[in-house]
LUMLOMI-871239 format. One record per residue (C-alpha): z, y, x; residue in three letters. Coordinates in Angstrom, 3 decimals, padded with zeros to 6 digits. Example, Ala and Ser with C-alpha at 12.3 -4.5 7.8 and 13.67 -1.06 7.14 Angstrom:
BEGIN
{{007.800; -004.500; 012.300}; "ALA"};
{{007.140; -001.060; 013.670}; "SER"};
//
This chain:
BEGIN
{{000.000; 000.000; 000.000}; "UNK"};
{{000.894; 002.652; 002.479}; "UNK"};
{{-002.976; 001.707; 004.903}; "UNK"};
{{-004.439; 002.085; 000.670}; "UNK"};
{{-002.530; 005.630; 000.656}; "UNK"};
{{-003.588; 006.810; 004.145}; "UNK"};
{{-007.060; 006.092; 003.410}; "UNK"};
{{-007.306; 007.543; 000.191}; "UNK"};
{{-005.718; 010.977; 001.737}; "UNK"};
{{-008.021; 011.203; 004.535}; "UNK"};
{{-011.320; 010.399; 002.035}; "UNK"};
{{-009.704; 013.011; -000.164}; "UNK"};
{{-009.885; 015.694; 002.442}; "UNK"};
{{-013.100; 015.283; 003.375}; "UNK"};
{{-013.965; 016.072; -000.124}; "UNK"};
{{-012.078; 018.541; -001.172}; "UNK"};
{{-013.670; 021.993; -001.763}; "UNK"};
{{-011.262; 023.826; 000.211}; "UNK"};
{{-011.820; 022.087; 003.826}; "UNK"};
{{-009.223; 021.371; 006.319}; "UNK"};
{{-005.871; 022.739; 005.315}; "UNK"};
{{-007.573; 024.252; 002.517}; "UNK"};
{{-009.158; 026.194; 004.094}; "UNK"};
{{-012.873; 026.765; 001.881}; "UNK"};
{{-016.145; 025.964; 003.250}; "UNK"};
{{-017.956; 027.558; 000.476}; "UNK"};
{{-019.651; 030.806; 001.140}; "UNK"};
{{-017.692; 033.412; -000.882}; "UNK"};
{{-020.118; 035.351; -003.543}; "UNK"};
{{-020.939; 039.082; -003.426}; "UNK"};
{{-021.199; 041.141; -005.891}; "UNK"};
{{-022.536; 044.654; -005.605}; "UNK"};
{{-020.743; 047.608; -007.110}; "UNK"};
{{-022.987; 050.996; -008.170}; "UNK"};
{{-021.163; 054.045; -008.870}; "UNK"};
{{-020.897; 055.357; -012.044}; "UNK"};
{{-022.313; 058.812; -013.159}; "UNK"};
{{-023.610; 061.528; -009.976}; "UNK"};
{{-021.946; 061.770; -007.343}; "UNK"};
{{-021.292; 065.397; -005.245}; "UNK"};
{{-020.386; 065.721; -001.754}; "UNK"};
{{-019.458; 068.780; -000.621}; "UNK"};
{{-019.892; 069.623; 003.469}; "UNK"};
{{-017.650; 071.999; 004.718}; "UNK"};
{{-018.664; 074.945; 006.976}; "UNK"};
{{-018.585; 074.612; 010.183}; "UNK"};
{{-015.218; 076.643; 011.758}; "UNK"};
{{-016.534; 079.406; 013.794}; "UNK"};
{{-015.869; 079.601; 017.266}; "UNK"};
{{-014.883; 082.372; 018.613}; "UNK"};
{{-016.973; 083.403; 022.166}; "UNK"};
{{-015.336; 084.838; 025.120}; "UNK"};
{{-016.539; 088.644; 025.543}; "UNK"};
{{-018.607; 088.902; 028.886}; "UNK"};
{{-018.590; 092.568; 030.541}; "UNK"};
{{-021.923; 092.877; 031.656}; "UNK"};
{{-021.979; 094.558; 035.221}; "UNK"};
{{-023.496; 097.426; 035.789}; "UNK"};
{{-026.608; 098.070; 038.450}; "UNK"};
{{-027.211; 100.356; 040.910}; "UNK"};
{{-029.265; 102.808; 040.665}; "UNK"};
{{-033.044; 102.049; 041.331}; "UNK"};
{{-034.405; 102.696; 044.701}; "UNK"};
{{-037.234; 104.573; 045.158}; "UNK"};
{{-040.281; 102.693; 046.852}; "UNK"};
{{-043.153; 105.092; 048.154}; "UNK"};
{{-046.325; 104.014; 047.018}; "UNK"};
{{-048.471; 101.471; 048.885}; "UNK"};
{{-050.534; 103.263; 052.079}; "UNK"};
{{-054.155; 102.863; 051.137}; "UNK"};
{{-055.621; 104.740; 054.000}; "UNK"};
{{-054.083; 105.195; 057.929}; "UNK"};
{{-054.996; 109.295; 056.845}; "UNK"};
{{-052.013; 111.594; 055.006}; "UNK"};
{{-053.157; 114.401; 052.642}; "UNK"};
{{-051.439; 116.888; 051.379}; "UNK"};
{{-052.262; 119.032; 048.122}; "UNK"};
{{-054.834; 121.932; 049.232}; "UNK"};
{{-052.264; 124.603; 047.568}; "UNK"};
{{-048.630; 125.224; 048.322}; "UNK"};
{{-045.267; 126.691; 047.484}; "UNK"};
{{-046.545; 127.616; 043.495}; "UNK"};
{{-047.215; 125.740; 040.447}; "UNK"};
{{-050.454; 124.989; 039.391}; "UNK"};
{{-053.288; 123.866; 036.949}; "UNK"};
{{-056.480; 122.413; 036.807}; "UNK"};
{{-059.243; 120.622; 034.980}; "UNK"};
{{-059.916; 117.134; 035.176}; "UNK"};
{{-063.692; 117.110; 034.224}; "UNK"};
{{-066.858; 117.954; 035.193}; "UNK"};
{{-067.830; 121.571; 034.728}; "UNK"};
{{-071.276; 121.916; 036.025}; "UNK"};
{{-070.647; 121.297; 039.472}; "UNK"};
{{-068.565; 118.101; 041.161}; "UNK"};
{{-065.560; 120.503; 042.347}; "UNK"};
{{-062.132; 121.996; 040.476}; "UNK"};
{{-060.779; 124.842; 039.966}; "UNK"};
{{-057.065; 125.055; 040.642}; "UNK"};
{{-055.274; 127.716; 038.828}; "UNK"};
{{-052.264; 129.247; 040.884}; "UNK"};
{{-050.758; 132.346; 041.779}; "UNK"};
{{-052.662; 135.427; 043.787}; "UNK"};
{{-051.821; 135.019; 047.502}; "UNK"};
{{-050.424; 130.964; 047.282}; "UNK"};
{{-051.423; 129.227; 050.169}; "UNK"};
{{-054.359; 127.361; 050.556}; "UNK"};
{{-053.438; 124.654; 053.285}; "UNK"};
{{-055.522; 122.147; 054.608}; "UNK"};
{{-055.893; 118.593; 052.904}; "UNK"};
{{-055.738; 116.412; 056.114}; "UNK"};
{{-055.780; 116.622; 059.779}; "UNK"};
{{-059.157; 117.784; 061.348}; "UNK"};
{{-061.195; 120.825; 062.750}; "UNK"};
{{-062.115; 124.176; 060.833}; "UNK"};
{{-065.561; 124.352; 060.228}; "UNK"};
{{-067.109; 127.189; 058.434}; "UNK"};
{{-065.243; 130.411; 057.990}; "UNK"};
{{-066.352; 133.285; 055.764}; "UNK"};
{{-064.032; 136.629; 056.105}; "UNK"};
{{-065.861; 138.889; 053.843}; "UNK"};
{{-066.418; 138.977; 050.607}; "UNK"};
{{-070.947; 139.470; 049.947}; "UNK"};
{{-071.127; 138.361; 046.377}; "UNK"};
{{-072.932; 140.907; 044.266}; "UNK"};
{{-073.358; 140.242; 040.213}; "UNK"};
{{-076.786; 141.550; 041.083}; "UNK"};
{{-078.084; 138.920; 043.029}; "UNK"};
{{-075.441; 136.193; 042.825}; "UNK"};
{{-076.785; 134.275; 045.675}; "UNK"};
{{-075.498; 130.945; 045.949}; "UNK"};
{{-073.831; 130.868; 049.827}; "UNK"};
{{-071.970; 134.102; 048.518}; "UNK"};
{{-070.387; 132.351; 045.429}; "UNK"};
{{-067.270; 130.950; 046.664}; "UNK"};
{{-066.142; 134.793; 048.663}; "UNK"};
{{-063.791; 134.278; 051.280}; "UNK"};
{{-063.512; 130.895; 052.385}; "UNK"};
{{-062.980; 128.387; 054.455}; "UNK"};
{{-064.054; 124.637; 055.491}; "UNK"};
{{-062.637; 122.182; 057.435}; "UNK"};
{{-063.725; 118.350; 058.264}; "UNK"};
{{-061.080; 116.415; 058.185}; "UNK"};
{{-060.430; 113.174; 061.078}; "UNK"};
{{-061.339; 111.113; 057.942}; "UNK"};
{{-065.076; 112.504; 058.066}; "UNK"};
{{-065.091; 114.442; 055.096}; "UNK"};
{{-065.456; 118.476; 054.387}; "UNK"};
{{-062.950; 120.175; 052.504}; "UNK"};
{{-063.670; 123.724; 051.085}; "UNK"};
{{-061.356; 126.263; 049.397}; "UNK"};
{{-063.095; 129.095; 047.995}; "UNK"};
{{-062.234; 132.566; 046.165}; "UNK"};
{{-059.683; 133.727; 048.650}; "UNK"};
{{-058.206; 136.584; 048.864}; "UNK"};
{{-057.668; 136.821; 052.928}; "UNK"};
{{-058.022; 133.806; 055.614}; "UNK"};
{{-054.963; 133.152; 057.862}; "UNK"};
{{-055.382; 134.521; 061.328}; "UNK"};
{{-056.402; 132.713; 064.350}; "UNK"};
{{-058.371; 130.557; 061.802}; "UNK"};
{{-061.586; 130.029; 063.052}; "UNK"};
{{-064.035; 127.188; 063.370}; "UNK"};
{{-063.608; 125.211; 065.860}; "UNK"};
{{-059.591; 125.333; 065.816}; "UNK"};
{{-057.699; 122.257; 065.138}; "UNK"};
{{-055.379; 122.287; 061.966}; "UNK"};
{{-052.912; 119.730; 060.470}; "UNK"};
{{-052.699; 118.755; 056.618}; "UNK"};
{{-050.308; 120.928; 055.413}; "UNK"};
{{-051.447; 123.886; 057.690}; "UNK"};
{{-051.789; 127.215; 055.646}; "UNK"};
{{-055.586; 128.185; 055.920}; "UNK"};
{{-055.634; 131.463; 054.085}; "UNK"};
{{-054.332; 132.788; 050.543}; "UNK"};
{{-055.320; 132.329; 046.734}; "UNK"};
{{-057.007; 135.068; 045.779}; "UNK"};
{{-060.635; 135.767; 043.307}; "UNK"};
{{-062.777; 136.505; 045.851}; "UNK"};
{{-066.819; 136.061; 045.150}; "UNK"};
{{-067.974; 135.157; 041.398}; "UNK"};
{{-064.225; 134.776; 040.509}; "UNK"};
{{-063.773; 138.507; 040.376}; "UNK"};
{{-063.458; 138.985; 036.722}; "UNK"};
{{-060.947; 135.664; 036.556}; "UNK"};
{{-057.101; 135.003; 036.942}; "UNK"};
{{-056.727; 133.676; 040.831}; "UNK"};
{{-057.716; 130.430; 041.938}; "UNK"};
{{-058.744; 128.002; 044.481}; "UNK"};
{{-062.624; 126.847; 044.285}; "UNK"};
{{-061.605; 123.628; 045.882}; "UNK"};
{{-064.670; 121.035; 046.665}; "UNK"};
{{-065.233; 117.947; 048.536}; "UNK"};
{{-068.613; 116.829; 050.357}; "UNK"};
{{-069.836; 115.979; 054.221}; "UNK"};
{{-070.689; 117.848; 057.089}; "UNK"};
{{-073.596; 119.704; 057.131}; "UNK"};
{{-075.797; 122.763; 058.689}; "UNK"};
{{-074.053; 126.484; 056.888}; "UNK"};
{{-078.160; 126.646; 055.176}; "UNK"};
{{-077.224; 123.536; 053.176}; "UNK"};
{{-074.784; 125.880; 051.175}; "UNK"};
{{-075.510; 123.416; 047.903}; "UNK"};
{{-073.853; 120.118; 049.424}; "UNK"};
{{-070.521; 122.233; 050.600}; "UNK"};
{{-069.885; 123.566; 047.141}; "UNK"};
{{-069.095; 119.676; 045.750}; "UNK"};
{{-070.591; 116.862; 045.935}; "UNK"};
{{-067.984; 114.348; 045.118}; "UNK"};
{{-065.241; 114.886; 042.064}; "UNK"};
{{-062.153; 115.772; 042.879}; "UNK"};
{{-059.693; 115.128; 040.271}; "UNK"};
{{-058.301; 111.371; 041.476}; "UNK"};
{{-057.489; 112.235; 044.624}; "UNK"};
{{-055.328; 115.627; 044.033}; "UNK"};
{{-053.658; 113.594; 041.303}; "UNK"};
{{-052.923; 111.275; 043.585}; "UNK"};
{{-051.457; 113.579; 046.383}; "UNK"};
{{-050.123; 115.754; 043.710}; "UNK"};
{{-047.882; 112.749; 042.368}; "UNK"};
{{-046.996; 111.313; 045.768}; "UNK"};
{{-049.657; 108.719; 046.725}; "UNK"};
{{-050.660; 110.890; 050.025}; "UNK"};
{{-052.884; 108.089; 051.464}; "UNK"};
{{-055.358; 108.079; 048.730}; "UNK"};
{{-058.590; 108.928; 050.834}; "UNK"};
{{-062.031; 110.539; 049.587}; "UNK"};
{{-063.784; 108.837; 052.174}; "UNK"};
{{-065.225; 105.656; 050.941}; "UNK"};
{{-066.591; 107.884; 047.871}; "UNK"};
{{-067.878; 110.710; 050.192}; "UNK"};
{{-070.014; 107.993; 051.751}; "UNK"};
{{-071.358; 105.920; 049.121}; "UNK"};
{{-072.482; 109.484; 047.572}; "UNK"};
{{-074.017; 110.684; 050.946}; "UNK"};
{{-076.121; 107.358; 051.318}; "UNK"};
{{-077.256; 107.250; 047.494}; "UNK"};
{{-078.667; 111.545; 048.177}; "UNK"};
{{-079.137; 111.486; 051.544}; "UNK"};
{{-077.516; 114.082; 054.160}; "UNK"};
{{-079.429; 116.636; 053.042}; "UNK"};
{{-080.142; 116.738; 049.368}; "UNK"};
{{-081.998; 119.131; 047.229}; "UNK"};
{{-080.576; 121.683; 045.475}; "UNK"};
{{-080.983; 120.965; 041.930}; "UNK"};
{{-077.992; 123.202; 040.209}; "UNK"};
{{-077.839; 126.945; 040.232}; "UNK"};
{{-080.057; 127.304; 043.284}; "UNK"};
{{-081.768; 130.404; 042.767}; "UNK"};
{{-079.974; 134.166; 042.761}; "UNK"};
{{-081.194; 136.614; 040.580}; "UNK"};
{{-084.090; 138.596; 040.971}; "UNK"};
{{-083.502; 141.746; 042.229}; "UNK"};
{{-085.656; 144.229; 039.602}; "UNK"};
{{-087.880; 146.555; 041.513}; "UNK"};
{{-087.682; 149.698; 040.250}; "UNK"};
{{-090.162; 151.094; 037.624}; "UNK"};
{{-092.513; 154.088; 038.282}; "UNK"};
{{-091.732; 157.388; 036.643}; "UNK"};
{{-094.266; 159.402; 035.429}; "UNK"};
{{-094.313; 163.772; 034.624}; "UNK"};
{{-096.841; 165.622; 033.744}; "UNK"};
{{-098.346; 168.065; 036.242}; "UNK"};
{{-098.979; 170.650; 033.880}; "UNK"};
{{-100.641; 173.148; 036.484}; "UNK"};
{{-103.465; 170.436; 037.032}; "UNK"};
{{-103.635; 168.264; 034.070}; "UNK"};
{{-103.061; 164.729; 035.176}; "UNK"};
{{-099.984; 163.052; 036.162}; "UNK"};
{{-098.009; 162.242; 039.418}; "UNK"};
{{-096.279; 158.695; 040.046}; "UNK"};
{{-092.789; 159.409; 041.835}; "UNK"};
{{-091.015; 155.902; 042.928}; "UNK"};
{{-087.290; 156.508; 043.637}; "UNK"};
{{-086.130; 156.346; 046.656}; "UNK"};
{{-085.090; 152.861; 048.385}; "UNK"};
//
């Protein structure tokens, strides 16, 4: 009876649903769940976080840096000591006129040798021949290769002559209205060409425009050269262009015959005035 027992307890633990020491050996069922009604989540703001305050440092103060050098020549603004004005277009002829005060100095753009030099003043408004035009002047060619002129003076600087060596800066003579500028405020006829003979009056009046380079010098870039320009103008005219603008002076009018009757004899007498 007991071996009957034994077997019938082992047998009945193999069977049984709930496994060895009832523990169950069938997979336990699932069921799902689904929520009733909507459902509302609410997300909460995110706290702020508060940021460290940063001091930003101040910087020096900016340091000047001179413009590049563009040329191994120095220039220096062709008038001196005054304020002054002047048009940045083409009037006529390739030169400027720069508006200033009545005995300013004219000083020369660049290092180099004077050149022409014209002490009196021969313009007439009768003739208005073109070498007269500019009055007092003078010329210089600077170590660059180019002519600088400054016209309507009032008086040149002593000891000025050409042939005399002057530096840029050098005072050449004072702002005046000399020559076709006598019924204007002062200024300076300033003009920029290339070396040639006093009879080629045309080419020293301006043959190249100005404007860039006395802005530059004006504003502080006092390497800005002309002479790159002054030579790609010479080699597209030549050295010794044609006048082709205001050339001619005005015809001197010869003076007309007068006629009286000669009342003694009848007929008339031609009297020319004299000279």
């Amino acid at each position: 009876m007991a071996a009957v027992t034994g077997v019938l307890l082992a047998t009945g633990a193999c069977t049984s649903p709930g496994g060895v020491a009832g523990i169950s050996t069938t997979a336990p069922t699932t069921e799902a769940v689904s929520a009733q009604g909507p459902v509302t989540a609410t997300i909460p703001a995110p706290t702020p976080t508060p940021q460290p305050t940063v001091e930003i440092p101040k910087g020096d103060a900016p340091v000047p840096v001179p413009p590049p050098r563009v040329s191994k020549f120095t220039y220096a603004f062709p008038v001196q000591g005054c304020p002054v004005s002047y048009q940045s277009r083409l009037l006529v002829l390739p030169k400027t006129t720069i508006w200033t005060g009545k005995g300013c100095s004219f000083v020369s753009p660049v290092d180099g040798v004077v050149h022409e030099v014209n002490t009196r003043n021969r313009w007439k408004p009768s003739t208005d021949r073109g070498p007269d035009r500019e009055g007092r002047f003078v010329t210089v060619i600077g170590d660059d290769g180019v002519r600088y002129l400054g016209g309507h003076l009032d008086s040149v600087t002593p000891g000025i002559r050409p042939g005399v060596r002057v530096g840029a800066g050098q005072t050449l003579g004072r702002v005046g209205n000399s020559g076709n500028a006598r019924d204007t405020a002062s200024n300076l006829y300033f003009a920029i060409s290339w070396k040639t003979e006093p009879s080629l009056w045309w080419v020293r009046r301006g043959m190249v425009g100005p404007w860039d380079y006395l802005n530059a010098w004006l504003n502080g870039n006092r390497t800005l050269s002309p002479a790159d320009e002054v030579r790609a103008a010479m080699a597209r005219t030549g050295a010794a262009p044609r006048c082709t603008i205001l050339c001619k002076p005005k015809s001197t009018p010869k003076p007309e015959p007068t006629k009286r009757p000669d009342e003694s004899e009848g007929w008339t007498v031609e009297i020319t005035p004299a000279g």
